[in-house]
C-alpha positions as CSV (number, residue, x, y, z in Angstrom):
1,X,53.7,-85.0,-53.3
2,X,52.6,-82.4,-51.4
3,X,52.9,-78.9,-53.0
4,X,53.8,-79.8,-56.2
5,X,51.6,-80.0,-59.7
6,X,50.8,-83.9,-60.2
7,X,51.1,-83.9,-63.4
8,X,54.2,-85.5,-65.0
9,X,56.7,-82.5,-64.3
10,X,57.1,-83.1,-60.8
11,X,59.9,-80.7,-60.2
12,X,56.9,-77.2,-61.3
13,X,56.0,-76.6,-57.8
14,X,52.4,-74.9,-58.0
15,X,51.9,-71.4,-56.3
16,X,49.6,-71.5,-53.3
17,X,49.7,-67.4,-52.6
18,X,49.3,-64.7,-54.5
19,X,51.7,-61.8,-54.9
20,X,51.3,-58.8,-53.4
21,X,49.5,-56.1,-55.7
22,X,52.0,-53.5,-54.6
23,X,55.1,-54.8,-55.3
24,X,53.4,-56.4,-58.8
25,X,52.9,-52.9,-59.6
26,X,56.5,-51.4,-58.9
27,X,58.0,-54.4,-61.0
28,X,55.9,-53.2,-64.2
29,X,57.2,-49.8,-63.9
30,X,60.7,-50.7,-63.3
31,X,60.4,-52.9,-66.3
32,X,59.3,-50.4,-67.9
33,X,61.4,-48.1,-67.6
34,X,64.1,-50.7,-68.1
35,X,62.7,-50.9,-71.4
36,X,62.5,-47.7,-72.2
37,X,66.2,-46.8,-70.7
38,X,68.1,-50.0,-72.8
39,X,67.9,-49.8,-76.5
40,X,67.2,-53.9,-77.8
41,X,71.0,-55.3,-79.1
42,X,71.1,-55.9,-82.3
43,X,72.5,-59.2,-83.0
44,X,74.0,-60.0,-86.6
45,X,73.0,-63.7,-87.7
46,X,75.6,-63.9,-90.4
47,X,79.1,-62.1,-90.9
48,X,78.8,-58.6,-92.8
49,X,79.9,-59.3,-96.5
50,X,83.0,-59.3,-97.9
51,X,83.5,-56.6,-100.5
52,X,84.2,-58.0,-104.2
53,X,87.1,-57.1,-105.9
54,X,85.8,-53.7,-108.4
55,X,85.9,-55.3,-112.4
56,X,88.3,-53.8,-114.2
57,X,88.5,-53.9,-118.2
58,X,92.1,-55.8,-117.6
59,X,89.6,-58.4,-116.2
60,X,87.5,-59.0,-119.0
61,X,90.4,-58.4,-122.0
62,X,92.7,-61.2,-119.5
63,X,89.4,-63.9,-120.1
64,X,89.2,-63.4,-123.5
65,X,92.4,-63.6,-124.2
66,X,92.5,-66.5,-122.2
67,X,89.2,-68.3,-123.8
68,X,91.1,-67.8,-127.2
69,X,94.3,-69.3,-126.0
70,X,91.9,-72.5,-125.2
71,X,90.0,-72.4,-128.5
72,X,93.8,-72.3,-130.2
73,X,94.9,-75.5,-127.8
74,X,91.8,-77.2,-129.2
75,X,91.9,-76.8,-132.6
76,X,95.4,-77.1,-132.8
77,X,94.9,-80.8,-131.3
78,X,92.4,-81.5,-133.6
79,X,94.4,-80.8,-136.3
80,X,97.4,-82.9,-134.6
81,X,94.7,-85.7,-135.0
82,X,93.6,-85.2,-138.2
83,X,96.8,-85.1,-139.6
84,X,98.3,-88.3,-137.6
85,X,94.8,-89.9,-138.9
86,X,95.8,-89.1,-142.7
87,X,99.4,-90.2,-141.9
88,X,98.0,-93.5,-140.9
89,X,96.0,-94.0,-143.9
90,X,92.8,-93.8,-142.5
């Protein structure tokens, strides 16, 4: 194993040179420049929200009228009930 690190990860192969200071140097100011030239992208995580329908007062007066129309269902079959109930003597 000659050249490589002998620790588990055989396939890291250690660095026996060092790089040269000049060319180290010229690849810090390219990247920064690169940096400074290309704005970071802005990634969105989740999809932009779907607008919601504006409420409208024909919104509201439709529920109540519907919630009213239940309550009349209702009572109506209780009263169906009671009135089979007396009609069957109990």
């Amino acid at each position: 194993m000659s050249g490589t690190d002998s620790s588990h990860d055989a396939s890291v192969i250690s660095q026996t040179h060092t790089p040269d200071a000049g060319l180290q140097a010229e690849h810090e100011v390219v990247g920064a420049e690169t940096h400074a030239v290309m704005a970071d992208p802005v990634l969105p995580v989740t999809p932009a929200p779907v607008p919601s329908a504006p409420l409208s007062e024909g919104v509201a007066i439709k529920e109540v009228f519907q919630m009213v129309g239940a309550m009349v269902f209702v009572f109506c079959f209780a009263a169906l009930g009671f009135n089979a109930m007396y009609h069957a003597g109990y």
